[in-house]
C-alpha positions, 0 to 999 in steps of 0.5 A: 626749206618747204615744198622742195620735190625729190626724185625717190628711190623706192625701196621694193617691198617684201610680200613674202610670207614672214616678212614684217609687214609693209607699213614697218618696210615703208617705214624704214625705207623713208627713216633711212632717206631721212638718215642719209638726208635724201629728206634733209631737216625742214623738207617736205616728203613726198605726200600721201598720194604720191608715196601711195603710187611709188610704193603700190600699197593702200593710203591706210599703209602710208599713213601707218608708215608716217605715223610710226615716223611721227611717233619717233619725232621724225616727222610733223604733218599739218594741213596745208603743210604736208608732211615735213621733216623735223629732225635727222636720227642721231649716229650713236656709238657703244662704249664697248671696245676700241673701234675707228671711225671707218668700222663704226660706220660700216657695222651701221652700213653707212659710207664713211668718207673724208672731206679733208685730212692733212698730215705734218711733223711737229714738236711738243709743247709742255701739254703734248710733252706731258701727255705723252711723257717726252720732252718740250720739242720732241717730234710728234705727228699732227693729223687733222682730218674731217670725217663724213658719213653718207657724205654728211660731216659727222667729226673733225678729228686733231690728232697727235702721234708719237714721233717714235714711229715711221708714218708717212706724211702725204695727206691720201694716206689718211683718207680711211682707217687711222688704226688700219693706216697704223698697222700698216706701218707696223705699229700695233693699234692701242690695247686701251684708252682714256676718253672724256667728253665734253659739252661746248659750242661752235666757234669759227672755226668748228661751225666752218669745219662741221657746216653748223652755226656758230653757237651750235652744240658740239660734242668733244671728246678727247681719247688718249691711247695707249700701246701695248708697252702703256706708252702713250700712241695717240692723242686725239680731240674729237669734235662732233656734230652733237645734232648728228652724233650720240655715245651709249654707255651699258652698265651692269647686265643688259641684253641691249649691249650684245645687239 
């Protein structure tokens, strides 16, 4: 952590007329690099200066800039220290339909990619089986797979699905879109879901998973989704990095909903 130096892109600035003005351009532009961890948690961004000659405007620019990043909690500056960055903006996702991963992350122009992912037939044991109401032993899929945003871990993902479909078993076919994978098959994606989130910390095996420490929060949200004959398709527990990962629900009227 500290003083580590970072080759910049420097996002070109919008001088036309109506253009929000540059320190709200600025602004966004380094929220962004801190998002993507271009500046990663503990860094030093470049210092006044030198943001001054990168982006061609007035230190009074900057420093409206860096003020803005320090009323959102993104940044602390300290003489002597410079500006360093103390927190990543959390990914937050709308409770308001049923979505995947993949389009979550695109709507928010973010790369959505997975590090790992593995695919193989299994039998039901009594939870599985009383979830999706068959037998003790009867065939399911379980996927696991490991999603990334701007190459970052966001989630691991254990899925379980109904062994009644024909779903391919290598593990490249499970690199994007579970739901887009399904259609694929020709299995039509969920018309509702059940989910539920839970607070828990990091064991072994999900500080492993999701690059943290053991002990570290985690989210973990369980869906189970249903087809259109109300038969249950998927079962799914989520684990996200809670430091990276927040869920919005809107109830009632709100205009904030439809943004």
């Amino acid at each position: 952590m500290g003083k580590r130096k970072v080759v910049m892109t420097v996002k070109k600035l919008d001088y036309s007329k109506g253009a929000p003005p540059l320190y709200m351009q600025i602004y966004q532009d380094l929220k962004e690099k801190i998002s993507g961890k271009e500046y990663d948690y503990g860094q030093n961004i470049p210092t006044e200066l030198e943001l001054q000659e990168q982006y061609g405007v007035s230190r009074i620019t900057i420093r409206q800039a860096l003020s803005a990043l320090e009323q959102e909690g993104l940044v602390v500056r300290t003489r002597g220290k410079g500006t360093i960055v103390s927190r990543q903006p959390v990914i937050e996702e709308q409770l308001t339909s049923i979505k995947s991963f993949t389009e979550e992350m695109r709507e928010r122009n973010m790369v959505p990619g997975t590090k790992s992912a593995h695919c193989e037939k299994t039998e039901a044991d009594e939870e599985l089986a009383d979830i999706f109401s068959c037998e003790t032993g009867a065939p399911l899929y379980h996927v696991r797979r490991i999603r990334t945003a701007n190459d970052r871990v966001i989630v691991l993902f254990d899925t379980y699905l109904s062994g009644k479909y024909e779903l391919p078993l290598e593990d490249s076919r499970y690199g994007g879109s579970l739901y887009r994978l399904l259609e694929d098959c020709g299995v039509h994606p969920p018309v509702g879901i059940e989910e539920r989130f839970e607070a828990i910390t990091a064991n072994r095996e999900l500080s492993e998973a999701l690059d943290i420490s053991v002990g570290d929060p985690v989210m973990r949200r369980t869906r189970v989704a249903l087809d259109s004959d109300l038969n249950v398709l998927e079962y799914t527990r989520s684990y996200y990095n809670a430091a990276r990962y927040a869920y919005v629900v809107y109830a009632g009227v709100t205009d904030r909903a439809g943004e």
